[in-house]
N, C-alpha and C positions, 0 to 999 in steps of 0.2 A: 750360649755362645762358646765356642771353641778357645780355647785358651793357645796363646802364643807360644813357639817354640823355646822361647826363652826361658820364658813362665814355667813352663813344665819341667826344664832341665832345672831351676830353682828348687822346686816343688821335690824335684825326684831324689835331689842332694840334700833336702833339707836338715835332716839328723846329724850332718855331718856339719856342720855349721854350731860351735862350742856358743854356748849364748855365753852374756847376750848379744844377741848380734845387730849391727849396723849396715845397713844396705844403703850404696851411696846410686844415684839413678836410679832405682828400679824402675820395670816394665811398666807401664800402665795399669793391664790388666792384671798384677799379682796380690794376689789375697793377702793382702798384711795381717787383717783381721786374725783370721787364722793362724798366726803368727807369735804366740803370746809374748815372747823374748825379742821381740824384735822393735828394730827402729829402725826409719826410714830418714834419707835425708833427699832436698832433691833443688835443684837454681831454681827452679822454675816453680815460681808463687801460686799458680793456679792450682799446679799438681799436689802442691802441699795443703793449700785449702778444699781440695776435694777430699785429702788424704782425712785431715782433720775435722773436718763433718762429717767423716764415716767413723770415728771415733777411733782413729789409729793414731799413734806418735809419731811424729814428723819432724823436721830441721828444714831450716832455710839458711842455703849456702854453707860458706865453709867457715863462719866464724859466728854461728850458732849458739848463744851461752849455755844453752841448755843439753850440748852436747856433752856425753860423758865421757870418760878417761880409761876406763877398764872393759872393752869389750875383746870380746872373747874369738872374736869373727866380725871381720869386714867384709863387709861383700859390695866388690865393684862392680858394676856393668859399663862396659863397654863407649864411654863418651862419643858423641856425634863428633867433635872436633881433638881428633888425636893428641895435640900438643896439650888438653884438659885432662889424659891421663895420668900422665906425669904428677901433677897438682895432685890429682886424687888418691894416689899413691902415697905422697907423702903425708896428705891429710891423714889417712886411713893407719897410717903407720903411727903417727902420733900420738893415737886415740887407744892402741891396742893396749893391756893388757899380757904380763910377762906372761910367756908361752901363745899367746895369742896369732892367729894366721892370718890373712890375706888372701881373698878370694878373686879373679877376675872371670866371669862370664859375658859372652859377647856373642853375635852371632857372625856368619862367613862374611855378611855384602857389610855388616855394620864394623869391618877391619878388625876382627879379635884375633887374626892372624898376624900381624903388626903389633897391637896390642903385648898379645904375647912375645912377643920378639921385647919390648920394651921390658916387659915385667922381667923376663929372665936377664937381660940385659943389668937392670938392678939389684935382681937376687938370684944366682944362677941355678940355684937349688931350685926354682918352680918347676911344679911336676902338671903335667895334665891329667885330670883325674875322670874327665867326662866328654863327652862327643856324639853329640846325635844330631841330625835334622839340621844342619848349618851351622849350630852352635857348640861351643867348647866352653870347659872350667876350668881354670888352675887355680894352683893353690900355692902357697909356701911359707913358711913359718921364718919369720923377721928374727935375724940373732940380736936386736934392741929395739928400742922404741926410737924413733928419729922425732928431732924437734921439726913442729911448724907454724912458721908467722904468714898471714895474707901477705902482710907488703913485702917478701921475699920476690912475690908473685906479680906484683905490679911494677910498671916501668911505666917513662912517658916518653912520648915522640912529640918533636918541635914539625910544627903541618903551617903551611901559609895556607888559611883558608878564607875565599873569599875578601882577599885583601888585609887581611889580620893574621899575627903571626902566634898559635896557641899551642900551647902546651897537652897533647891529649893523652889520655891515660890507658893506657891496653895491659891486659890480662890475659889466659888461654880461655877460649870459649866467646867471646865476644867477637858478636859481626864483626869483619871488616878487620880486627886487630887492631886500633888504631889506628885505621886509615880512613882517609874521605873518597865519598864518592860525588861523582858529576852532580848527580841529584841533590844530594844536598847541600854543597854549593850555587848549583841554581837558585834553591827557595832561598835560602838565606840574601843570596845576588838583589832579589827585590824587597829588602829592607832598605827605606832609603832614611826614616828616622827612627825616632824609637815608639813603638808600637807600647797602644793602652794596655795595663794590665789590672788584673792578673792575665795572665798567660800560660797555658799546659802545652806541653810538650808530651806529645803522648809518644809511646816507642821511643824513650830515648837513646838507644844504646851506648854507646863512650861517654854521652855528655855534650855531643861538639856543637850540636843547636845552642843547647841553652849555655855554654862558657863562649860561644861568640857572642849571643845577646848582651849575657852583662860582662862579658871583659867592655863593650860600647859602652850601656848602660847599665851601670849597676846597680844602681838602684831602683832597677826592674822587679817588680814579682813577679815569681817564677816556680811553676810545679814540673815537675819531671816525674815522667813515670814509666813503668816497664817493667816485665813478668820475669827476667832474669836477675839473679843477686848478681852475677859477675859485672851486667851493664850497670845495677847498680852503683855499685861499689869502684867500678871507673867513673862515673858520675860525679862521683864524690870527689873525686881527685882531681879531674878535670875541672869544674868549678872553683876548687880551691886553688889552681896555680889559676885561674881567669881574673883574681879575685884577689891571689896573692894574700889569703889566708889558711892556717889550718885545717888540714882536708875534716876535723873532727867542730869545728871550730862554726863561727856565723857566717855559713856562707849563703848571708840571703835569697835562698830557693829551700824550695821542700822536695825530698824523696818519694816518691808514693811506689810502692809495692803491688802491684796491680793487675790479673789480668782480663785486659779490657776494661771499662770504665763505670763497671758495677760499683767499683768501691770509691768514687771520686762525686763530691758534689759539686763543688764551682758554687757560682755560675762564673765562666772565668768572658773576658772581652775577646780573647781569643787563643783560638787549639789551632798548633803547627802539628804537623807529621810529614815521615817522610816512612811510610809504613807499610810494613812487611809483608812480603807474599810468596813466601814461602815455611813450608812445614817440612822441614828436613831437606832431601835435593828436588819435593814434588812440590810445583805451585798449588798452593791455594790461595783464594782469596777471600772466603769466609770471615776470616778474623778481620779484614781491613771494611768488608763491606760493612759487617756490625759494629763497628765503630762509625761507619760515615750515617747508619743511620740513628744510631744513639747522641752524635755530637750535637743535635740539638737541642737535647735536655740539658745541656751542659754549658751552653752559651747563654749568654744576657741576650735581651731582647736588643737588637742591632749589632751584636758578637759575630766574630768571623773566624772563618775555617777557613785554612789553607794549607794547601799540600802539595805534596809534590811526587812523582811517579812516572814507570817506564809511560811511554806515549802509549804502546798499545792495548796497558791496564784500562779498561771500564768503570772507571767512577766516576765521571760527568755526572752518568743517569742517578747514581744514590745520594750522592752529592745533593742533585737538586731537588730527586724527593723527599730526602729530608731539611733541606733546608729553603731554597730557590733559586731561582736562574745564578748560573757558574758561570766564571769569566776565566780566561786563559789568561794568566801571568808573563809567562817566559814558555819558548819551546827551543831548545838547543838542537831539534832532532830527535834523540834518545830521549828525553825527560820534559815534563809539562808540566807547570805548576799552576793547579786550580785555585781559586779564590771561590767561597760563597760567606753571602750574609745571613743571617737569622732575622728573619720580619722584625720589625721595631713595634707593629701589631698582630696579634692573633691572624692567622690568616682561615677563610671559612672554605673550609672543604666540601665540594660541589656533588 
């Protein structure tokens, strides 16, 4: 298989890259392996557990313990969500070693035009050193190491959602920013007590499902889970003002790191979502249908699934072959919120 334009502009710079070196994002398809001096770092849990079954070194997020202090080369790529440059920047700045440089690679549609405008912006001395096929590199060597803490990085916004007034936590990189959407306001709309638990919250991004639960009830169990460290790590913060404890502190719920529900046992009484269907600016819906058909390994026998989604997403049908007949909750229009059960007996397959 053909190797991505990114990749190759990586691939074709690579000598020039002072080890050892740090790549924060990398492409998918880039050979770490091949890479001896190199580490990779990336939000996103799956990409790090694939990394790390192929026997390469990896980091998850940006506050890593196992990140080191002396590298010689940072190499950025180009973030999906601009304002997460900025962040990466000064991570990356951090971590170098005196004399150390500063790499960004991006490609044309993924804004490494802007990009660039931001780096120089920061260090005006950034030179571009490469350009082929959509893609560009620059470079520039930092005249210090800049300090960096997460919680420089986090802030919270006061949201009335659904009747409750919460404190939510946003970061650069995370859906929505701190904001609520219609959806999920709706699902939450049809909580009228407090639902048996345990309870998983799968896709949780900010946290705002589960610190409306138990800002209500708090002495809910409650798993939270989701493939991004930034959603994580507002998670954390958002419970802890729901809770009105230490975001480091007991804030009765678990984290799960996860992508998708390989790594999760349960069995819980019931899995909310309000789950994603998209894969950058292209729908898909892969990731959402294998979870609808997975969530029944996941439920007790009489456990419920409820969700919530655009009206003209198709999950009724998975919905209920994985589990059984599905009931319409709420429809605002825009959004519809499914409910199904898990047989309280074995059902026999015809």
């Amino acid at each position: 298989m053909a190797l991505s334009n990114l990749t190759e502009l990586l691939l074709r710079n690579q000598s020039a890259f002072n080890g050892p070196v740090l790549l924060i994002g990398p492409p998918e398809d880039l050979p770490l392996g091949a890479w001896p001096e190199a580490t990779a770092l990336s939000t996103d849990i799956g990409q790090c557990q694939r990394g790390i079954a192929g026997g390469e070194n990896w980091l998850f997020g940006y506050d890593d313990p196992a990140a080191g202090k002396e590298y010689g080369a940072v190499v950025l790529v180009m973030p999906k969500a601009r304002e997460e440059l900025s962040l990466r920047l000064a991570y990356g700045e951090s971590l170098l070693k005196a004399g150390g440089e500063i790499w960004l690679a991006g490609e044309k549609r993924g804004g490494i035009a802007g990009g660039a405008g931001v780096l120089q912006q920061r260090w005006p001395k950034a030179v571009k050193l490469d350009s082929a096929r959509h893609c560009q590199l620059w470079c520039v060597r930092p005249d210090r190491q800049g300090p960096f803490a997460v919680a420089d990085w986090l802030s919270l916004r006061q949201l009335n959602v659904a009747g409750q007034t919460l404190s939510l936590a946003r970061m650069p990189g995370v859906f929505n920013d701190g904001l609520i959407d219609r959806g999920t306001e709706l699902l939450l709309s049809t909580f009228k007590e407090q639902p048996k638990g345990p309870v998983l919250d799968f896709a949780c991004g900010n946290g705002v499902m589960g610190a409306w639960l138990l800002q209500q009830w708090p002495d809910l169990e409650l798993d939270l889970l989701d493939a991004q460290w930034q959603a994580l790590r507002c998670t954390q913060e958002s419970l802890a003002e729901a809770l009105a404890v230490p975001a480091e502190g007991d804030a009765k719920a678990r984290l799960i790191a996860s992508d998708g529900l390989e790594k999760v046992d349960g069995p819980y009484d019931l899995i909310i979502a309000n789950p994603p269907f998209h894969q950058g600016v292209r729908q898909d819906l892969s990731v959402t249908h294998h979870f609808l058909l997975q969530a029944s390994s996941r439920l007790k026998r009489g456990g419920e699934l409820r969700i919530v989604a655009n009206r003209h997403l198709p999950y009724a049908e998975p919905m209920e072959k994985s589990l059984g007949p599905v009931t319409q909750l709420a429809d605002d229009g825009r959004y519809r919120v499914y409910q199904s059960f898990k047989p309280r007996r074995p059902v026999r397959r015809k």
